[in-house]
C-alpha positions in Angstrom: 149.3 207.9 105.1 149.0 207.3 101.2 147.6 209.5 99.1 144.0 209.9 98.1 143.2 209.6 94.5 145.8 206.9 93.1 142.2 205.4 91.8 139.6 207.6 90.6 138.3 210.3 92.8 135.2 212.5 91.3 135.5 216.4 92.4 134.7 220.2 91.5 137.0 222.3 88.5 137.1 225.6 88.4 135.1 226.5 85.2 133.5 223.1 85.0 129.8 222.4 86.2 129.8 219.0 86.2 132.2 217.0 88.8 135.6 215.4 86.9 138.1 213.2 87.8 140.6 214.6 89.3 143.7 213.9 91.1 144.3 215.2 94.8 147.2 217.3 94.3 145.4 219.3 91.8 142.0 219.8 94.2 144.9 221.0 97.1 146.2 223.5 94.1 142.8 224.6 92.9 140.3 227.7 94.3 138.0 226.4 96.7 134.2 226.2 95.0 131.8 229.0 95.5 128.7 227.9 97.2 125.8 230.7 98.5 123.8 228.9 100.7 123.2 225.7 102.5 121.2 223.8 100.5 123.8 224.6 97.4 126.5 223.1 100.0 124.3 219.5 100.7 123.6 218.9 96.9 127.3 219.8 96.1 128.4 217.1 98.6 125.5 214.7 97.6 127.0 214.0 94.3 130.4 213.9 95.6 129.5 211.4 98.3 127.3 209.3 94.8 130.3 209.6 92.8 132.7 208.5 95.2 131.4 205.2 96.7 134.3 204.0 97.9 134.9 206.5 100.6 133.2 207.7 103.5 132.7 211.8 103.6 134.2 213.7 106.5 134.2 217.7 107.2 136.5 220.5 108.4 135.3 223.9 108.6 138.1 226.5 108.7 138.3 230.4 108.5 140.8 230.0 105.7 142.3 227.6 103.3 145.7 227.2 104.5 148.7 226.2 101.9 151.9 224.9 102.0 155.1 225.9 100.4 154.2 224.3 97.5 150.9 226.1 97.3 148.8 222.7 98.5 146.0 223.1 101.0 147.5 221.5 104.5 145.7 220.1 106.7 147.6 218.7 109.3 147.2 217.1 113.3 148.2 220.4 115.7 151.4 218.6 117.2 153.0 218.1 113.5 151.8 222.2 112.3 154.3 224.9 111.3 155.6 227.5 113.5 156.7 231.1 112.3 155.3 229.1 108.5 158.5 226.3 109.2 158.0 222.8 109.5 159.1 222.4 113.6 162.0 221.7 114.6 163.3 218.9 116.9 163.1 220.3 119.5 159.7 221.9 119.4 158.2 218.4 118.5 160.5 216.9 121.3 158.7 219.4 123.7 155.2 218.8 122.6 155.2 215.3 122.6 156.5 215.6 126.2 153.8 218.1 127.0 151.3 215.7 125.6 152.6 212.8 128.0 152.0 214.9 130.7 148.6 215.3 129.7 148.2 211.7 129.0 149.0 210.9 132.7 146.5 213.4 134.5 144.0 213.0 132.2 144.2 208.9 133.4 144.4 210.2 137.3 141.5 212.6 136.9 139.3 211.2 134.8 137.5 208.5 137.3 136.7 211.3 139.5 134.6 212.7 136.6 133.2 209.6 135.0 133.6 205.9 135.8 131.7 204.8 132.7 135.1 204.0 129.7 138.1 204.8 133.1 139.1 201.6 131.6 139.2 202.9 127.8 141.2 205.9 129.5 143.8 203.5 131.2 144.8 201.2 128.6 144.3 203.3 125.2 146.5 205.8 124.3 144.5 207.0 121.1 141.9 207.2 123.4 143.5 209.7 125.4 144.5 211.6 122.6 141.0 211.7 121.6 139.5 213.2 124.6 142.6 216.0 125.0 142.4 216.9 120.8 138.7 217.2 121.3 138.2 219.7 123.8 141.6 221.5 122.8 144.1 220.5 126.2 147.1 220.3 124.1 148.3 219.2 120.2 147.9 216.4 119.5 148.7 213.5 116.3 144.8 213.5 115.4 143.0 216.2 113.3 139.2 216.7 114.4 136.5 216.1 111.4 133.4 215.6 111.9 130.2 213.5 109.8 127.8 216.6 110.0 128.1 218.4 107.3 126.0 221.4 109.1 128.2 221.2 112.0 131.2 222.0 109.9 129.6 224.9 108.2 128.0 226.4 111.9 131.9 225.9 113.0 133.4 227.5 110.4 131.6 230.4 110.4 131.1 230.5 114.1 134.7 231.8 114.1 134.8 233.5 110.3 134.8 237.4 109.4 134.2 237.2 105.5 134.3 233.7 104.8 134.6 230.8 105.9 136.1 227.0 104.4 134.2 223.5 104.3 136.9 220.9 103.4 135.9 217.6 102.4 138.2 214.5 103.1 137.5 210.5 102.2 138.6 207.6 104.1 138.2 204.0 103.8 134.8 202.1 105.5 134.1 203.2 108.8 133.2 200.2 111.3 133.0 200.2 114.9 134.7 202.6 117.5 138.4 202.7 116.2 138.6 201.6 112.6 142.6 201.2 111.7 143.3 200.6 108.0 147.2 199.8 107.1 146.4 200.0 103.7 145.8 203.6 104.0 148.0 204.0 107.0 144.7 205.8 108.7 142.7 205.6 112.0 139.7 206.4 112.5 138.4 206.9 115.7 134.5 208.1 116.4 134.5 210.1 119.2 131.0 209.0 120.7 132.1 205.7 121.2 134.9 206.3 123.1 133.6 209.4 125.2 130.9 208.3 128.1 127.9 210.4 127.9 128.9 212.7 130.6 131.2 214.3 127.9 128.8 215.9 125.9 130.3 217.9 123.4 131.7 214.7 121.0 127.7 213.5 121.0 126.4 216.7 120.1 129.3 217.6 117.6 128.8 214.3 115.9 132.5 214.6 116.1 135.8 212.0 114.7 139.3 212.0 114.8 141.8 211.0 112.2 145.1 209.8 112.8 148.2 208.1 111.4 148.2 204.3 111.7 150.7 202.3 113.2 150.4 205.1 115.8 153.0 208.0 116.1 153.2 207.4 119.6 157.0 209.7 120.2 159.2 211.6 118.4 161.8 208.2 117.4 158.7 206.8 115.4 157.8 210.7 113.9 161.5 210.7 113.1 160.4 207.7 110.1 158.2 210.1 108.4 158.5 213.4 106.1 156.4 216.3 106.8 154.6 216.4 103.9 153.6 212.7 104.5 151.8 213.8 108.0 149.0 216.1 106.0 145.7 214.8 106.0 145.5 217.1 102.7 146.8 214.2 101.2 142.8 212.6 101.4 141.2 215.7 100.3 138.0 215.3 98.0 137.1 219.0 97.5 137.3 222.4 99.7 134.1 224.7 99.2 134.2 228.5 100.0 130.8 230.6 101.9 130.2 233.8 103.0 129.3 233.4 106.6 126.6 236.6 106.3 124.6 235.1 103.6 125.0 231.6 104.0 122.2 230.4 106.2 119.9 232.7 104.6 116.7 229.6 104.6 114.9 229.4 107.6 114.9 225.2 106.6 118.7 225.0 107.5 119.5 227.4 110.6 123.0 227.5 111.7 124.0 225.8 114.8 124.1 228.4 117.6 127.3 228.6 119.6 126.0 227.2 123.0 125.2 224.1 121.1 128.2 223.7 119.6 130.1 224.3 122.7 128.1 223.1 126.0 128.5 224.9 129.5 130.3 223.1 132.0 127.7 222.6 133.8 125.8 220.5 131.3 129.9 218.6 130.4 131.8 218.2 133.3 134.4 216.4 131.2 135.0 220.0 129.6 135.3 221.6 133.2 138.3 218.9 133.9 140.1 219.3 130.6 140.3 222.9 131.1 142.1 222.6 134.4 144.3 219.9 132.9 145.2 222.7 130.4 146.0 225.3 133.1 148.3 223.0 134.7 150.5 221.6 131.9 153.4 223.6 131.0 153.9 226.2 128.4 155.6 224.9 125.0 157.8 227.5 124.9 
């Protein structure tokens, strides 16, 4: 994917109070930005979504801010991520990808006997596939979950947080329809409630999206055309904002979203119950 930020891109400096222009690889370098509560969070994010016009604001939230060697916040898909802090090898990404085939195909056997409604999606479209395994965590996978909710990302990050917790906030181009593919910046962008039926209600509630590298990286031969560094969806990062998960939601007008919300029972998402057994049947990756 190209970088973010070869054209103007408006964002937060440490000892500034005003956004600046700024270039990505110095936001990736920089502290993340304080915020104490909610509400401090949404007007931060209002005036970089104002400022910013031609992108389209997605969120992470993460326990941690996560660098690189060269001290860059990463943020990349979980089939491409370090092991041990190394890039992986061959033959670790040989293994995933083959682990993530496997998944591919019972996903497409199983899958009817859970929902007819989108079978056919299931069949014929691999980043489909992808989307419904990343999603409810089967296996790695070339797509990195976001999602358009900014209070999502904040209930998610410090849903699994100790002393603080990590909103990042990345751009992409226009989003329009189910799968939007831009090979001008070498994205896709693929929203998760228009290719999940209803039965599968986590992506609905989640207001949840998945982005990936376009053409698709559908094996290791085509991954074998790319550097590491160039598979980081860092490289489209607008800002990264820091909280303290114990003071954060501290107004009664922005509660956090409870746990059971974020993550439905099985019995209200029977997609979940069959992607959990399609995990406990694949094979280990090492």
């Amino acid at each position: 994917m190209r970088t973010i930020g070869e054209q103007a891109v408006w964002s937060f400096q440490e000892g500034k109070q005003n956004v600046q222009v700024r270039h990505c690889t110095d936001v990736r370098k920089a502290p993340a930005w304080p915020v104490a509560s909610y509400i401090e969070l949404a007007t931060r994010v209002a005036e970089l979504q104002f400022r910013n016009r031609d992108f389209v604001l997605f969120f992470r939230g993460q326990t941690g801010d996560f660098k690189n060697a060269q001290s860059r916040t990463t943020l990349k898909p979980s089939l491409f991520r370090t092991v041990a802090g190394r890039n992986p090898s061959s033959d670790v990404l040989i293994r995933r990808f083959e682990i993530l085939e496997q998944a591919e195909q019972m996903l497409v056997e199983r899958y009817p006997g859970v929902s007819s409604c989108g079978s056919r999606w299931v069949k014929r479209h691999q980043i489909v596939r992808w989307s419904i395994l990343q999603h409810y965590e089967v296996c790695p996978t070339p797509l990195l979950d976001v999602t358009h909710s900014l209070r999502i990302a904040a209930s998610f990050a410090c849903d699994r947080a100790d002393n603080e917790a990590f909103i990042l906030v990345l751009g992409v181009p226009n989003v329009s329809g189910a799968i939007t593919a831009s090979a001008e910046s070498g994205l896709q962008i693929v929203r998760l409630s228009s290719v999940c039926p209803p039965t599968a209600l986590r992506p609905h509630i989640q207001e949840g999206y998945l982005l990936g590298e376009y053409p698709e990286m559908t094996g290791f031969k085509q991954k074998r055309l790319y550097e590491h560094y160039e598979i980081d969806f860092g490289r489209r990062l607008i800002a990264k904002f820091q909280l303290e998960p114990s003071t954060f939601w501290k107004s009664d007008a922005f509660p956090r979203v409870k746990r059971i919300a974020l993550y439905p029972s099985i019995e209200s998402d029977p997609v979940r119950a069959m992607a959990e057994e399609i995990k406990r049947t694949l094979p280990r990756e090492d």
